[in-house]
C-alpha positions as CSV (number, residue, x, y, z in Angstrom):
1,X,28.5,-33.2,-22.3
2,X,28.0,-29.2,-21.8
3,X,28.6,-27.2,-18.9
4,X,27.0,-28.1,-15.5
5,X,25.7,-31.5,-16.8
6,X,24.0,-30.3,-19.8
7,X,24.0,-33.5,-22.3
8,X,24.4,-32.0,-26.0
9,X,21.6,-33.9,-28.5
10,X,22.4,-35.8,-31.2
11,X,23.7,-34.7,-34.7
12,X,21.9,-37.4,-37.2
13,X,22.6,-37.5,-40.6
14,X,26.2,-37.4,-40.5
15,X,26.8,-33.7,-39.6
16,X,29.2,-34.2,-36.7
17,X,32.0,-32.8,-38.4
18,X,29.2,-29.4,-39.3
19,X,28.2,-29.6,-35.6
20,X,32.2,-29.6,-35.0
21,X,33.1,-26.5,-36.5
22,X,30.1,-24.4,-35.3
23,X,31.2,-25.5,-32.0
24,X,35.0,-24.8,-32.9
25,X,33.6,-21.1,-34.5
26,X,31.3,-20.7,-31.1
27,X,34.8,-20.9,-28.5
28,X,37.2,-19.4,-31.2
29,X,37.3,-15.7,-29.6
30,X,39.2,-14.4,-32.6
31,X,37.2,-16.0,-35.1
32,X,34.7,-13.4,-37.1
33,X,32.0,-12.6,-35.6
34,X,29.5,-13.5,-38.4
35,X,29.3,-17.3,-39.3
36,X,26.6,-17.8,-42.3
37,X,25.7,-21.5,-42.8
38,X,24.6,-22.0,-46.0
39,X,23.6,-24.6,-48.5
40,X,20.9,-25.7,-50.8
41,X,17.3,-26.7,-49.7
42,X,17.2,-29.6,-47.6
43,X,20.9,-28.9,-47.0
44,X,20.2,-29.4,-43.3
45,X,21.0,-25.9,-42.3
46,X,17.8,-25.3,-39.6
47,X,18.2,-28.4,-38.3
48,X,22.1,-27.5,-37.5
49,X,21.3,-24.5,-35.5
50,X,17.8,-26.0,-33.8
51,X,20.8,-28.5,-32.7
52,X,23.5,-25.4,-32.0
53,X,20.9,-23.9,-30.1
54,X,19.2,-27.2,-28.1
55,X,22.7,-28.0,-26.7
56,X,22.9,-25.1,-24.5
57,X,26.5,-23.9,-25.6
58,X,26.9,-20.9,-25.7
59,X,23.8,-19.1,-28.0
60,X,22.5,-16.4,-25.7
61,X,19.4,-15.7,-28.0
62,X,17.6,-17.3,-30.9
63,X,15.7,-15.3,-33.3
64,X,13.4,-17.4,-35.7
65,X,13.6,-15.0,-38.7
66,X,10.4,-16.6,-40.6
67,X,7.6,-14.2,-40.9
68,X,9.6,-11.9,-38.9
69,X,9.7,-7.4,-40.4
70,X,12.2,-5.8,-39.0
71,X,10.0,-4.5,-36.4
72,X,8.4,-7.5,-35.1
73,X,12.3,-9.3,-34.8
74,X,13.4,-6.3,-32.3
75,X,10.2,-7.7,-30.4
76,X,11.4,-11.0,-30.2
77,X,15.3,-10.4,-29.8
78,X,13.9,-7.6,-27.3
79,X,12.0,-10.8,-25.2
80,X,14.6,-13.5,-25.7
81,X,17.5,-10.7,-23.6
82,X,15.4,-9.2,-21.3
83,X,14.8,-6.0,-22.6
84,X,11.6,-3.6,-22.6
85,X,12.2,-2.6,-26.7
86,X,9.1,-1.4,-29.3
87,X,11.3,0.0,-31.8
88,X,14.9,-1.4,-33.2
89,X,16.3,1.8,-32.4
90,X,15.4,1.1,-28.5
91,X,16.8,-2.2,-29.1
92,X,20.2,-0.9,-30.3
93,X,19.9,1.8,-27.5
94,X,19.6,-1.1,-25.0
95,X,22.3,-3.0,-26.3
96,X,24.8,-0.3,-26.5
97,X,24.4,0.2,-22.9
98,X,24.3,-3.1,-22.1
99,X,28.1,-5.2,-22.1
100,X,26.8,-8.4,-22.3
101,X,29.2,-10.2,-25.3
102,X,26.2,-12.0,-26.9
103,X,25.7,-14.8,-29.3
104,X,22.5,-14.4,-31.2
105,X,21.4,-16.9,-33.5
106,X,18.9,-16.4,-37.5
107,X,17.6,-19.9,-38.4
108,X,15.7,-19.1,-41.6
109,X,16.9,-15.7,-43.0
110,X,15.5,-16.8,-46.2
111,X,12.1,-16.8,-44.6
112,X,11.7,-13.5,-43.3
113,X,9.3,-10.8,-44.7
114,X,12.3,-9.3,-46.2
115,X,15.0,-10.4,-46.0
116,X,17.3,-7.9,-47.5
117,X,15.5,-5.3,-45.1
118,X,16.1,-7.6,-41.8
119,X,19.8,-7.9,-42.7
120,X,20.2,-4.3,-43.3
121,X,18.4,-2.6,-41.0
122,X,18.6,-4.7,-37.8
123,X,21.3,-7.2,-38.4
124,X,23.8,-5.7,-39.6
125,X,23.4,-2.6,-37.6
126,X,23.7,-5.3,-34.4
127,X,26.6,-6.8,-35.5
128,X,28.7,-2.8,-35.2
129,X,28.4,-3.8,-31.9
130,X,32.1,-5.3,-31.3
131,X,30.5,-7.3,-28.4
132,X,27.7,-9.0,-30.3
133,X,28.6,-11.8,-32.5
134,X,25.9,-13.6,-35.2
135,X,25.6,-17.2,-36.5
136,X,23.1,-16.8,-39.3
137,X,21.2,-19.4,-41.8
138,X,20.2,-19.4,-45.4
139,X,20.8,-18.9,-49.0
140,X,23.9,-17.7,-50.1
141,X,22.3,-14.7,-52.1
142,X,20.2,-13.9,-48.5
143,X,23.4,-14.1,-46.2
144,X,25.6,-12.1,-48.4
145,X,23.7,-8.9,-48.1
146,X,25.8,-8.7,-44.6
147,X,28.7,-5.9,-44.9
148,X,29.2,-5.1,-40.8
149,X,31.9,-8.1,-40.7
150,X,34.4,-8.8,-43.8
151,X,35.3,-12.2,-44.4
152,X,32.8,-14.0,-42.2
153,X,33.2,-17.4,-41.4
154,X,31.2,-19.5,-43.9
155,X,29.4,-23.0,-43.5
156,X,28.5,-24.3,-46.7
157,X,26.6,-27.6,-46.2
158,X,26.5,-28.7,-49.7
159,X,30.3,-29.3,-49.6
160,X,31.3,-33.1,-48.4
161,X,33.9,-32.1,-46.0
162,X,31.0,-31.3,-43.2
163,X,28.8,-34.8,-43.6
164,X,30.6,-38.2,-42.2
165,X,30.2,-40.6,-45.2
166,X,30.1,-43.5,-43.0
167,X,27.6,-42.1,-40.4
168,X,25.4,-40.4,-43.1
169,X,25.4,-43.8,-44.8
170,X,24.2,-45.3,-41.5
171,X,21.5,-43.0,-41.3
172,X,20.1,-43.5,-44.5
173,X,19.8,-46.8,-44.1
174,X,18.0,-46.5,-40.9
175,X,15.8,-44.0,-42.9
176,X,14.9,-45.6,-45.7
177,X,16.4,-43.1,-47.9
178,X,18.8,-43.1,-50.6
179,X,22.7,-42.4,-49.9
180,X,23.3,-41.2,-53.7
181,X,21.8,-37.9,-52.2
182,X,24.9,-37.5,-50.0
183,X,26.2,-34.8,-48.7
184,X,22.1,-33.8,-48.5
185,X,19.5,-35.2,-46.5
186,X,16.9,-33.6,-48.3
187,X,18.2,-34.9,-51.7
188,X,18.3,-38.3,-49.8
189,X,14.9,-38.3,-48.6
190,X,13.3,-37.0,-52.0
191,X,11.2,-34.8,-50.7
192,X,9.2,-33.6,-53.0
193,X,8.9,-29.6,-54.0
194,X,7.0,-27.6,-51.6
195,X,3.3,-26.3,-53.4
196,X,2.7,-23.4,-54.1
197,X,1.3,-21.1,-51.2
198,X,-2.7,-20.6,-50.8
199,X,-4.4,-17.6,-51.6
200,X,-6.5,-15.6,-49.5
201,X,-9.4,-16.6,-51.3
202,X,-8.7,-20.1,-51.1
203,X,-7.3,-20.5,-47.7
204,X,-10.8,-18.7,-46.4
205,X,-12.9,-20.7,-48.4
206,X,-11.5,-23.8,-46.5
207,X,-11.5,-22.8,-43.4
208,X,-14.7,-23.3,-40.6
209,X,-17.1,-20.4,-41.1
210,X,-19.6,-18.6,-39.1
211,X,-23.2,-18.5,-39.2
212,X,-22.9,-14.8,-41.3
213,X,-20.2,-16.2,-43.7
214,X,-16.7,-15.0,-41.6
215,X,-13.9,-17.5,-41.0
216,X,-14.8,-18.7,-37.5
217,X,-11.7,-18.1,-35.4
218,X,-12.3,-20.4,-32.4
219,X,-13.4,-23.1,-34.9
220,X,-10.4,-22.8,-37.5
221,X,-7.4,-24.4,-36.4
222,X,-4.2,-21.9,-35.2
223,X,-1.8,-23.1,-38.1
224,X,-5.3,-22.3,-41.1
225,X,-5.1,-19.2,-39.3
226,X,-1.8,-18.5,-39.5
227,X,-1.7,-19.2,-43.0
228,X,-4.6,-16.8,-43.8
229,X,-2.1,-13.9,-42.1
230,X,0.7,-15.4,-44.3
231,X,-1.3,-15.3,-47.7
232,X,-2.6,-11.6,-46.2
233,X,0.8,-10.7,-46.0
234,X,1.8,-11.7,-50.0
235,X,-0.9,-10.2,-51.3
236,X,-2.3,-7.3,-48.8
237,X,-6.2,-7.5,-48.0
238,X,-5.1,-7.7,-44.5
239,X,-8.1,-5.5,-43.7
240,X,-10.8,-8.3,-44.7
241,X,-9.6,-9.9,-41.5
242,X,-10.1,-7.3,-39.3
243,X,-13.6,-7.6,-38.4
244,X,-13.3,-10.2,-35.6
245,X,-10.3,-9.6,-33.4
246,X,-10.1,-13.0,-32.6
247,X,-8.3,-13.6,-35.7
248,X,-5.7,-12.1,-34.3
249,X,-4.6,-13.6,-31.3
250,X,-5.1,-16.7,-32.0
251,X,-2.7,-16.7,-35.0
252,X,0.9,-17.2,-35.0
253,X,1.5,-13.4,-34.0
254,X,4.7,-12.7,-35.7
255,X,2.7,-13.8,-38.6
256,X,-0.4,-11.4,-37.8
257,X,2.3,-8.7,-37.2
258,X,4.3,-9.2,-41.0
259,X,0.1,-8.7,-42.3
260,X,-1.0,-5.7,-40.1
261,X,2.6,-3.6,-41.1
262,X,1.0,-3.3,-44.6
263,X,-2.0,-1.7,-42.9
264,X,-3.4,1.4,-41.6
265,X,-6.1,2.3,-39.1
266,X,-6.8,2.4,-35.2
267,X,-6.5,-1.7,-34.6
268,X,-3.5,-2.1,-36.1
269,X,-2.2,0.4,-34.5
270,X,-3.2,-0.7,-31.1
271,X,-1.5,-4.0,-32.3
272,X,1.7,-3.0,-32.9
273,X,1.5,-0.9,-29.5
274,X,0.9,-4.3,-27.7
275,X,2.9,-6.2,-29.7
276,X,6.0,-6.4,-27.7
277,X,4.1,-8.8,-25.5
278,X,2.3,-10.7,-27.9
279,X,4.5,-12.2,-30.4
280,X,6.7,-14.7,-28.2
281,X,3.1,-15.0,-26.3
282,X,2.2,-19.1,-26.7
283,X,-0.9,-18.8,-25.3
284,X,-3.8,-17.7,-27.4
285,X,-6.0,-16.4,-23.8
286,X,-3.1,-13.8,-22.7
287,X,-2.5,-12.7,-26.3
288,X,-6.4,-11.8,-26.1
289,X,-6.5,-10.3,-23.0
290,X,-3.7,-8.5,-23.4
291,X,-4.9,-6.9,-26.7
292,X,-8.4,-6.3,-25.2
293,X,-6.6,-4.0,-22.1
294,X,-4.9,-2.0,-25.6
295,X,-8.4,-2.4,-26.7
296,X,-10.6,-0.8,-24.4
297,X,-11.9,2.7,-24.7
298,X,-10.7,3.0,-28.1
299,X,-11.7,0.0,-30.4
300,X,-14.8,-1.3,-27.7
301,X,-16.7,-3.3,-30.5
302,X,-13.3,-5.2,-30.7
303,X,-13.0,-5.7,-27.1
304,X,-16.3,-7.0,-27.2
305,X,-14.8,-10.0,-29.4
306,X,-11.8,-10.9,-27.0
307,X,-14.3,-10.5,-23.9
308,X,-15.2,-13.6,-23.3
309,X,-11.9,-15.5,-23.9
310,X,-10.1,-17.9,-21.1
311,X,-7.4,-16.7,-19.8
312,X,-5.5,-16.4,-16.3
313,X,-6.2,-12.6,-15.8
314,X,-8.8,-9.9,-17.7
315,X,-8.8,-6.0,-18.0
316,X,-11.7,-4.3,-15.8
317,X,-10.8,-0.9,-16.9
318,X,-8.2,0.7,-18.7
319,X,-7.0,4.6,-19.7
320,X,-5.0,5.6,-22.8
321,X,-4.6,8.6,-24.6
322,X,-7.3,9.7,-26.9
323,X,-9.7,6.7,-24.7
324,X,-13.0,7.3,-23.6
325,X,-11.6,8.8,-20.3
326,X,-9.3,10.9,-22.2
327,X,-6.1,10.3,-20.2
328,X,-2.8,12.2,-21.1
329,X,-0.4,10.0,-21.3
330,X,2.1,7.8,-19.0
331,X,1.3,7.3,-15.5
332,X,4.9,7.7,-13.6
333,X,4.0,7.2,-9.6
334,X,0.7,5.8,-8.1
335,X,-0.8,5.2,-4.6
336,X,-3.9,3.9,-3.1
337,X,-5.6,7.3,-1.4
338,X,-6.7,7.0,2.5
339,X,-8.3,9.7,4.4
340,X,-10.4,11.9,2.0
341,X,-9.2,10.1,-0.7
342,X,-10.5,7.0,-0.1
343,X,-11.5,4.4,-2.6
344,X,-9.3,6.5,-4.9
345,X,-6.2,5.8,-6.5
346,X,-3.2,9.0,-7.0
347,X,-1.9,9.0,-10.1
348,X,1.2,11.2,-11.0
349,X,2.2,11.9,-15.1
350,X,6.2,12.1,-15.9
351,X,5.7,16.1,-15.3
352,X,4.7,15.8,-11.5
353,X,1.0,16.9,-12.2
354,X,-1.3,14.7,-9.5
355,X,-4.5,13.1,-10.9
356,X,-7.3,11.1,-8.8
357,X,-9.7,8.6,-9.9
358,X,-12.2,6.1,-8.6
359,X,-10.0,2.9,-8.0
360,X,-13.2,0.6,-9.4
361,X,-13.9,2.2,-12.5
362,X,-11.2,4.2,-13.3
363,X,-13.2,7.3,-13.4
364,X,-11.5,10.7,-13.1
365,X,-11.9,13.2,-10.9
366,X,-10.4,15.7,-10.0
367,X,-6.0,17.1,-9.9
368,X,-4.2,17.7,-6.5
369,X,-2.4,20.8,-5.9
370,X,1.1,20.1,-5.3
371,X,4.1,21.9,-5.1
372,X,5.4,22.4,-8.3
373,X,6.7,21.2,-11.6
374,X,8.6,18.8,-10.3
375,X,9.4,15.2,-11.8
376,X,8.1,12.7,-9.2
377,X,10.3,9.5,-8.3
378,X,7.9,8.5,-5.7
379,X,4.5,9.1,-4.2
380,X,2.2,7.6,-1.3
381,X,-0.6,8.7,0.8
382,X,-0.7,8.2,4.6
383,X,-3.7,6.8,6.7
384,X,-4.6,10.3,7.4
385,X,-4.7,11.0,3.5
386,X,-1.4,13.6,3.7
387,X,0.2,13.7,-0.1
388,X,4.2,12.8,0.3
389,X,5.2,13.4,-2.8
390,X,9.4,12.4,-3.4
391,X,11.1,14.2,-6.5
392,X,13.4,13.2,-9.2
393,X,16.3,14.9,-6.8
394,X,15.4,13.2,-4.0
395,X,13.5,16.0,-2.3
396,X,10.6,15.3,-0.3
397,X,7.5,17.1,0.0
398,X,4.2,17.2,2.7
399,X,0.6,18.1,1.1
400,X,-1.2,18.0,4.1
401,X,-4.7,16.5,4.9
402,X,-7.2,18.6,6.7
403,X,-8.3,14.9,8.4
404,X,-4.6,14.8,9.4
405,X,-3.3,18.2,10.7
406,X,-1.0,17.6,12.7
407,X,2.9,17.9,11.2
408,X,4.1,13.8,12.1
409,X,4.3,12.5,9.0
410,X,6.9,15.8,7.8
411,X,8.6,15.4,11.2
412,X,8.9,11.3,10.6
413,X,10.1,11.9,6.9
414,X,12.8,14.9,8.0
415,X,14.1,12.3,10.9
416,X,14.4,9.3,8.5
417,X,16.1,12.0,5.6
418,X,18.9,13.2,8.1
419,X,20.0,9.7,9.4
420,X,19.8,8.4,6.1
421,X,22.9,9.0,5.0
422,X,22.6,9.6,1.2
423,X,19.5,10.7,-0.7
424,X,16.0,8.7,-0.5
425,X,15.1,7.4,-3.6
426,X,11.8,5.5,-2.6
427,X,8.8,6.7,-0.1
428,X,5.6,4.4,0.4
429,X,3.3,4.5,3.9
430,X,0.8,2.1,5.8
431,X,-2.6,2.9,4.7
432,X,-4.4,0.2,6.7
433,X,-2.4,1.1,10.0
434,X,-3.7,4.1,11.9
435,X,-0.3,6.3,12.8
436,X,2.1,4.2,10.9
437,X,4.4,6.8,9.5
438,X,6.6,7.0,6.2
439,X,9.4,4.6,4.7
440,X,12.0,5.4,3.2
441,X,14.6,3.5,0.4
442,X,17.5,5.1,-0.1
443,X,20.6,5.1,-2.9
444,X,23.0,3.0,-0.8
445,X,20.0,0.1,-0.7
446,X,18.8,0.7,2.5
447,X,15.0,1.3,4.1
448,X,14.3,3.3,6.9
449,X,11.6,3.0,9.3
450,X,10.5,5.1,12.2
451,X,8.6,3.4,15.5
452,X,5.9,5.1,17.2
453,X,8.0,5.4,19.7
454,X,10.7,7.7,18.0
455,X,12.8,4.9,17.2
456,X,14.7,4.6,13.6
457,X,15.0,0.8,12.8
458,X,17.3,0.7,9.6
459,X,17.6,-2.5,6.6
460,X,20.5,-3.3,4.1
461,X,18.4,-5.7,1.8
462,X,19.9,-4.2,-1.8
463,X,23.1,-4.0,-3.6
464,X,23.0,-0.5,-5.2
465,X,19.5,2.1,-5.0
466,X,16.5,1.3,-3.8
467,X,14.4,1.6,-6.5
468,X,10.9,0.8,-5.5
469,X,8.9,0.2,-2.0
470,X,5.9,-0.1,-1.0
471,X,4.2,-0.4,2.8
472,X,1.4,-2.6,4.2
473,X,0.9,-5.0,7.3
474,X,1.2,-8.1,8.5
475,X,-0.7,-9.0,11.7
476,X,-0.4,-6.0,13.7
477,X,3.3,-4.9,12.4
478,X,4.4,-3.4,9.6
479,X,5.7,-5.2,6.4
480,X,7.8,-3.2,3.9
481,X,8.2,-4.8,0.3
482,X,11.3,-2.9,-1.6
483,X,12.8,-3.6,-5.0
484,X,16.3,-2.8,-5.8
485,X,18.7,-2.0,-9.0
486,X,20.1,-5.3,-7.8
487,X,16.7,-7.2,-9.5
488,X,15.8,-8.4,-6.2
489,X,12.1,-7.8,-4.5
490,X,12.6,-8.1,-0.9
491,X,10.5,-7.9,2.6
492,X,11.0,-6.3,5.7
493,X,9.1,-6.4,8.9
494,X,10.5,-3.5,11.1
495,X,10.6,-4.2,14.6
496,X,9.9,-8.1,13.6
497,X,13.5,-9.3,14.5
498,X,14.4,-10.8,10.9
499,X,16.3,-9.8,8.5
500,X,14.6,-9.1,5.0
501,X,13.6,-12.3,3.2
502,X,14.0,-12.5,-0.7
503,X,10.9,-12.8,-2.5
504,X,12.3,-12.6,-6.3
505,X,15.4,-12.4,-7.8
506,X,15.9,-11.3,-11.3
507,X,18.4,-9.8,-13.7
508,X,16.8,-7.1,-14.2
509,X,16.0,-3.5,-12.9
510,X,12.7,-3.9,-10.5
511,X,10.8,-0.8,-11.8
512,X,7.8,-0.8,-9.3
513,X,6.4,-3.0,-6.3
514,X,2.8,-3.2,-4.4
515,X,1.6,-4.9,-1.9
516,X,-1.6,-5.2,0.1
517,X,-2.0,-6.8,3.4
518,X,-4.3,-10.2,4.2
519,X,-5.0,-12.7,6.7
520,X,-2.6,-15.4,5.1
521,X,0.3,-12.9,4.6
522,X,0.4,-9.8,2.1
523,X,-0.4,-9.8,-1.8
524,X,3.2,-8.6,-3.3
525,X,3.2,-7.5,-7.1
526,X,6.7,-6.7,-9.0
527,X,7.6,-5.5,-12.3
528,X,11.1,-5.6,-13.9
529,X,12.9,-2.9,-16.5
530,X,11.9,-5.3,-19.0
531,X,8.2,-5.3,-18.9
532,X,7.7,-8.0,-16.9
533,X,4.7,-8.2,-14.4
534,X,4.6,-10.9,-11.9
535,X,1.9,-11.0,-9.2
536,X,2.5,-13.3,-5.8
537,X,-0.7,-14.4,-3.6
538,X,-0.7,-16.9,-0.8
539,X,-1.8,-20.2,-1.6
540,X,-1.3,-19.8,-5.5
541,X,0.8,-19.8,-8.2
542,X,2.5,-16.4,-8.9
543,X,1.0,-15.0,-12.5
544,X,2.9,-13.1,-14.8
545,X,1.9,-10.6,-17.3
546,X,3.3,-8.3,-19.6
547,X,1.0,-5.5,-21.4
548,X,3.8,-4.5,-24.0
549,X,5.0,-1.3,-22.2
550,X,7.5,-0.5,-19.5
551,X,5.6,-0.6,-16.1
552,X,6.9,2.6,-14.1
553,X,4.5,2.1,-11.1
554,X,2.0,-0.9,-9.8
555,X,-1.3,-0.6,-7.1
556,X,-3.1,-4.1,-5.5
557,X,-6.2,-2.9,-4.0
558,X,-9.6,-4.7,-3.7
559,X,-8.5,-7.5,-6.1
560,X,-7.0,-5.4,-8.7
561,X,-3.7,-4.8,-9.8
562,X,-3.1,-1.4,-11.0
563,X,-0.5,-1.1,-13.8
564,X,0.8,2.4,-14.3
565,X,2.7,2.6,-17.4
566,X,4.5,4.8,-20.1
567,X,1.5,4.9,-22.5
568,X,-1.2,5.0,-19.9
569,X,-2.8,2.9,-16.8
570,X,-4.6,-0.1,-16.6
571,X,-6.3,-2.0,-13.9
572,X,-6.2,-6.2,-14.1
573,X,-8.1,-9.2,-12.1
574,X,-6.2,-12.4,-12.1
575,X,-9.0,-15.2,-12.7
């Protein structure tokens, strides 16, 4: 048995006494920190560490390397830890700041795009890190191009001292296969010599086709597809596939991703930008609507393709740089406008500069003097439509509304900063109630909350800053919806006599929160430092999403869910 229950699966074919010394290697502190399980084909090697990592002992992150460039495995060790990474120098960034001790294990080294490449510029690099440790599986030419760790611990199935004699002799019999193959199973089993691969001529000749001669994507099974992407990948002519996006996603992605790094031009490009979410992405509907939001209003005719897929949520509009809109860049802080800027979102770049546009379309028009440059940390509107704008030093600002002249919301926010205690580090405001005045979240985890009558009602939900909040209602009260360095999303009703109830709970950073009132109790959204959406509405089941880009700031108005992030802003309805 494993820890808390967890039964470990069988080992068949003899390999106990394998299984035995991984195990022994895995709780051996002082053992290297490289173990390379080698051995010829059929040797049993993946099936060893499909077991390893199956039993739950002790493997914090499995990285299939078949099909996998070095890019597209940062993307999938980024996902399997919890980590927002597009580039393996993000990933080694994370990790060094990270002081997790980690076990990853590499089925299938020999299987990688290149092998030699993967090894030297991602594994090896990994394994500097005294805190990481590797199990790793393939040939013996493809595991010795490892030089981080000398004298690794080796594995070598093809030797007898790792296969049970008795047992394997047991299985064959069960099998039907012969025991003069021992210590192999393959060599037992005579399986025959794999054929040679397909080309991309012949592969695309035997798959469904379309009225106009085109492989038909929804026809076409996803493993023909992925083959196609594979064969693309040997030979190039990864471009012959790029007329129908739908190719794409519904294709093994880390498959599509090994193709496309061979190519040029805008929708690869846009690929690799959304890529992060895609290629540990199992369902073939989110991988096309998320590449249709990278899609649209710079590859439309491609959007067009992925338009009419099923999936749980679909883009309505979308802004990156160089789109149709022409938007800058990242989108830092957002708010829903009130007052004269209703209907209309506030969007804030990483410089502090204050953009509106029409919450429906996405439409700009028109920039907000503020006081200024100054990075934003936070930004809301009140139900007058006065600005509060909260800076990267946790200085607070008023741009006042003509429709609101009066100074409240500047008195509220100066009563909440002096009893604060130490410096605010999240601001939001009620919108939908008429002289609800500012929140505040500050660095020591508490929110701050001043009555109409004068009163200040104070909360302790979080363990360490406050590092999101956002206001709306609930009945006629206030409901206050915080997230904290402490990976928890939590909600407050001032004045309601409760304490804050937990909502989520993750181990990660909560980057950004929304929420929007309703009859059966407030719409709450939530994203995490590591891309991670997830989007809570009474009576259903919460839906997560994840666009490939770290989410700095999140919007729920009118059925949409506004998604502020660092390459640009997008605005998503769940189905």
């Amino acid at each position: 048995m494993g820890g808390e229950g967890h039964r470990i699966p069988p080992l068949r074919a003899g390999r106990r006494p394998a299984g035995l010394a991984l195990l022994g290697w895995l709780g051996d502190g002082r053992a290297p920190r490289l173990c390379q399980v080698t051995g010829a084909a059929g040797a049993g090697k993946s099936h060893l560490l499909s077991w390893l990592a199956e039993a739950g002992t002790g493997v914090d992150a499995v990285l299939p390397a078949a099909d996998t460039t070095v890019q597209s495995a940062a993307w999938l060790l980024g996902r399997r830890l919890d980590l927002m990474v597009r580039t393996p120098e993000e990933l080694f960034t994370a990790l060094t700041e990270d002081d997790r001790p980690l076990v990853i294990c590499v089925p299938e080294l020999g299987r990688a795009a290149d092998p030699a490449a993967l090894v030297a510029e991602l594994l090896d690099p990994l394994l500097r890190l005294d805190r990481i440790r590797v199990v790793v599986e393939g040939t013996p030419e493809t595991v010795g191009a490892f030089t981080a760790v000398a004298g690794p611990a080796v594995l070598d199935l093809d030797l007898p001292q790792w296969t049970d004699p008795d047992r394997f002799a047991a299985w064959c019999a069960a099998a039907g296969a012969d025991p003069a193959g021992y210590p192999s199973p393959g060599a037992a089993l005579r399986h025959p010599a794999e054929p040679a691969p397909q080309t991309l001529d012949e592969l695309a000749r035997l798959l469904p086709a379309q009225p106009d001669g085109s492989v038909d994507p929804l026809a076409a099974a996803p493993r023909q597809l992925t083959g196609l992407w594979r064969a693309a990948a040997r030979e190039g002519g990864a471009d012959r596939l790029l007329a129908d996006a739908r190719l794409l996603t519904h294709a093994d992605p880390v498959a599509v991703s090994a193709a496309l790094s061979r190519e040029g031009g805008r929708l690869p490009e846009l690929w690799q930008a959304a890529a992060p979410a895609l290629v540990a992405e199992p369902d073939p509907g989110v991988r096309a609507a998320v590449l249709r939001t990278r899609l649209i209003g710079l590859d439309d005719a491609a959007a067009a393709r992925l338009a009419g897929v099923d999936a749980p949520w679909h883009c309505v509009w979308a802004m990156w740089p160089d789109s149709a809109f022409g938007w800058p860049g990242p989108v830092s802080s957002l708010a829903l406008g009130s007052g004269p800027y209703g209907r209309q979102l506030l969007l804030a770049d990483p410089g502090g500069t204050v953009r509106t546009v029409d919450a429906a379309s996405g439409r700009p028009l028109a920039r907000i003097a503020v006081p200024g440059p100054r990075p934003l940390r936070g930004l809301t509107v009140t139900a007058g439509g006065s600005v509060v704008l909260l800076d990267s030093w946790g200085e607070l600002a008023v741009v006042p509304s003509s429709a609101e002249a009066d100074s409240r919301p500047g008195e509220a926010l100066a009563a909440l900063r002096a009893g604060a205690g130490s410096d605010p580090s999240a601001v939001a405001a009620v919108t939908a109630l008429p002289g609800a005045l500012p929140a505040l979240g500050d660095e020591d985890g508490r929110l701050h909350w001043r009555a109409p009558d004068g009163e200040v009602l104070t909360e302790a939900p979080h363990q360490g800053p406050v590092t999101a909040l956002a206001a709306t209602w609930q009945g006629a009260l206030p409901a206050l919806v915080s997230g904290g360095f402490d990976g928890s999303v939590r909600l407050w009703r001032p004045g309601g006599g409760g304490p804050a109830e937990v909502l989520a709970r993750r181990g990660r950073v909560v980057s950004a929160v929304a929420a929007a009132g309703g009859a059966d109790g407030p719409t709450v959204a939530a994203a995490w430092s590591d891309g991670l959406v997830r989007l809570y509405r009474p009576g259903a089941e919460p839906l997560d999403l994840r666009l490939g880009a770290p989410v700095w700031a999140l919007a729920v108005t009118d059925g949409l869910l506004v998604l502020g992030t660092s390459d640009g802003i997008a605005a998503v309805r769940a189905r």
